[in-house]
N, C-alpha and C positions, 0 to 999 in steps of 0.2 A: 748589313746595311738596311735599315729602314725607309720610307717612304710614309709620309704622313697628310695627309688630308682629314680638314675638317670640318666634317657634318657630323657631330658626336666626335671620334676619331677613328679612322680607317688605319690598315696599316698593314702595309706589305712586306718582306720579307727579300732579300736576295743575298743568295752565299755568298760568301768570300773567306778567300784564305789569309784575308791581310787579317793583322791583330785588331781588337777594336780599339778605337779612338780613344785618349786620352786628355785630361790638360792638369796640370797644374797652378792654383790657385792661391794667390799671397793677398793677404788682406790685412791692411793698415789699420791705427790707432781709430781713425776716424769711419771704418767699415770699407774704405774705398776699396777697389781689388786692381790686382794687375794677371793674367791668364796666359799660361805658356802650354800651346796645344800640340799633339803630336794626333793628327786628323787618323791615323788609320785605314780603314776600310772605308769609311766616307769619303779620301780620297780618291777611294777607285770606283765609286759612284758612276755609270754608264747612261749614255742617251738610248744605250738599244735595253735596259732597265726601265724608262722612262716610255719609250716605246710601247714596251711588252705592258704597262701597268695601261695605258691610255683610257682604259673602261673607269678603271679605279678613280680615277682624275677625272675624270666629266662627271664621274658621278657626285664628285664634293659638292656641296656647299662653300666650304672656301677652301683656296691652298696657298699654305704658308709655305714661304721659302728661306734660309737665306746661303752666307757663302763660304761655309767650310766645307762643300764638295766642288767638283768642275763645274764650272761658269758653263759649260754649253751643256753641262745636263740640268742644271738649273734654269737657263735659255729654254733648255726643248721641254720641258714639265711645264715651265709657264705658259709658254707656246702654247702644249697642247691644253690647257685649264683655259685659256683665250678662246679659243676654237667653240670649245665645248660652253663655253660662257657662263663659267666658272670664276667667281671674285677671287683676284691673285694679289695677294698681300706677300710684299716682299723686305724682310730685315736685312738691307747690303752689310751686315757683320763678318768678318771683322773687317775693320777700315782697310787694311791695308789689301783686304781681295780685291782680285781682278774682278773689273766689270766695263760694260758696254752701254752707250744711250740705247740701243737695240734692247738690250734686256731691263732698260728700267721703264721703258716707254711697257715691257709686258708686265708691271705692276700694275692694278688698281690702283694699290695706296703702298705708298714707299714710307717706311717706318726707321730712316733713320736715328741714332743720337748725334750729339752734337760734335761727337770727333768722325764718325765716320759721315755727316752732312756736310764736314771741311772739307774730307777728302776728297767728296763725289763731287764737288764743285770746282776743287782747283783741278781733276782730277777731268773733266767732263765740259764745263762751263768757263774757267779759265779766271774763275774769280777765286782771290787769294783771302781766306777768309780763317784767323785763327780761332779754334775751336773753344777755347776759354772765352772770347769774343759775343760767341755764336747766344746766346741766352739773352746779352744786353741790345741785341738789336732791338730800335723799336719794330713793332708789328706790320707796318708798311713796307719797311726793307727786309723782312725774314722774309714775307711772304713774294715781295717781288722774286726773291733770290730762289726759294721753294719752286716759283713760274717759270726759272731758266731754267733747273733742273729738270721737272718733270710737268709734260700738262696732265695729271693725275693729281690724285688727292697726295700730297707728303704731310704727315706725320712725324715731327722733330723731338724726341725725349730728350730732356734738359735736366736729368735728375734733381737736386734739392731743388733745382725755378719752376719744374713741369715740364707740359707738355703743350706745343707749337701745331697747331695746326692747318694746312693750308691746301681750300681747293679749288680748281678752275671754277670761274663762278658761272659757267654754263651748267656744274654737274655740285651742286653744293650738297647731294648726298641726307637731304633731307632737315642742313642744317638752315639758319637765316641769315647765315652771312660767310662771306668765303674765306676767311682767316679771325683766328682767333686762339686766345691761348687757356688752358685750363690749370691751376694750381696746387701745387705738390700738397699732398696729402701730409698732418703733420703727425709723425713717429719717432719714434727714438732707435736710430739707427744705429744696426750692430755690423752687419754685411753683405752691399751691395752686389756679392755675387749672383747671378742667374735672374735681376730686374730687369734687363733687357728681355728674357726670354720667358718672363714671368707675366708683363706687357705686353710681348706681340702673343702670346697663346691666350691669353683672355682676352684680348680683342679678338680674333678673330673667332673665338669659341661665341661670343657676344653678339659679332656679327653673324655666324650660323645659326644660332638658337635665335635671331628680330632682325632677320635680314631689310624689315621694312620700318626700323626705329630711325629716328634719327642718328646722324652719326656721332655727333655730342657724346648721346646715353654710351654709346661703344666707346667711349675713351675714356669716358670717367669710370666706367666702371674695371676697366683696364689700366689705370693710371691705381685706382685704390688698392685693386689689387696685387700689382708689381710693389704698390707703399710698401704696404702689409709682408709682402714677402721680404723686404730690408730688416726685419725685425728679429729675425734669428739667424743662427749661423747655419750655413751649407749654401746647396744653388738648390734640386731637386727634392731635400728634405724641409730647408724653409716653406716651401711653395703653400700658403692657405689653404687648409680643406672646404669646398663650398657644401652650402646644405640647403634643398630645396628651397627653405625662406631665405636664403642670402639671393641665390636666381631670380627669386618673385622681386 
């Protein structure tokens, strides 16, 4: 089992006897995927793991989470990245995990997509909102709906429409306005496998390397990136190589 934090990237280690993690991946005509995971060793992911690392975790610059391990070691890692005042960016994947207002109130910034922002709402907030729906909202009502779930910054990925943004506008993160949307990058897409996690690792690498940019710059450049990743097949071998002038 890994542990990952990032300021560069850290990363810890803890035995285990389970098998590791797997998933299987089906990808359509049109690149879309469907993912059937058998978690592993990440399922037995511990808070006294999370415990024993706590140096490692204050020391980030940010820490990414999201939820294919247990909810309360994920709870006690963001907890303790809180404490330590540590920006905790959390991806609630997959929709269908367990989660708590407890644990999303220890996000910074909640990054979900638009099926797993259905869920956390009917799920949390009690509003029934279908996820094919969820991109045609105008901008007033995503972001009111973004204000019930979370008073943090959320962050809504909407693949081919973009990306949703919306923050309390006491803490607008350096931007000039507290909601607003950024638009998909244009590509020619082969397979959407691993965009999710191609977007929340460059943002929050983004955010470690200009913790004092506006937030803007961190999505666009996280939003190109995850584009660019759609553009060849796999999840971990599509991922773009950066080179010191793509950084600059």
């Amino acid at each position: 089992r890994l542990l990952a934090a990032a300021d560069g990237i850290v990363l810890a280690a803890e035995a285990s006897t389970e098998p590791t993690g797997t998933a299987g991946i089906y990808v359509d005509s049109r690149g879309r995927n469907s993912i059937v995971i058998g978690p592993g060793a990440n399922a037995s992911l511990s808070t006294e793991f999370m415990a024993a690392n706590a140096a490692l975790i204050g020391d980030a610059g940010v820490l990414l989470a999201q939820l294919e391990s247990p909810v309360e070691s994920i709870e006690a890692a963001l907890g303790i990245a809180r404490e330590a005042g540590v920006l905790t960016v959390l991806n609630p994947a997959p929709a269908n995990a367990p989660s708590s207002i407890s644990l999303l109130k220890l996000a910074d910034v909640l990054t979900p997509n638009e099926t797993e922002f259905a869920a956390l709402l009917g799920r949390h907030v009690g509003e029934r909102v279908e996820a094919d729906d969820v991109a045609a909202l105008d901008g007033a009502s995503l972001h009111a709906l973004c204000r019930k779930l979370s008073g943090n910054t959320v962050v809504v990925t909407l693949g081919a429409v973009g990306v949703f943004v919306s923050h309390d506008e006491e803490r607008l993160r350096g931007d000039s306005q507290p909601y607003y949307r950024v638009a998909a990058e244009s590509v020619q897409v082969v397979d959407t496998t691993g965009a999710g996690d191609a977007f929340n690792g460059a943002l929050v690498a983004s955010l470690a390397q200009a913790p004092d940019a506006a937030f803007i710059k961190h999505v666009r450049f996280a939003n190109q990136y995850a584009a660019r990743s759609t553009e060849n097949e796999g999840a971990a071998v599509a991922m773009p190589r950066m080179t010191p002038a793509d950084a600059g």
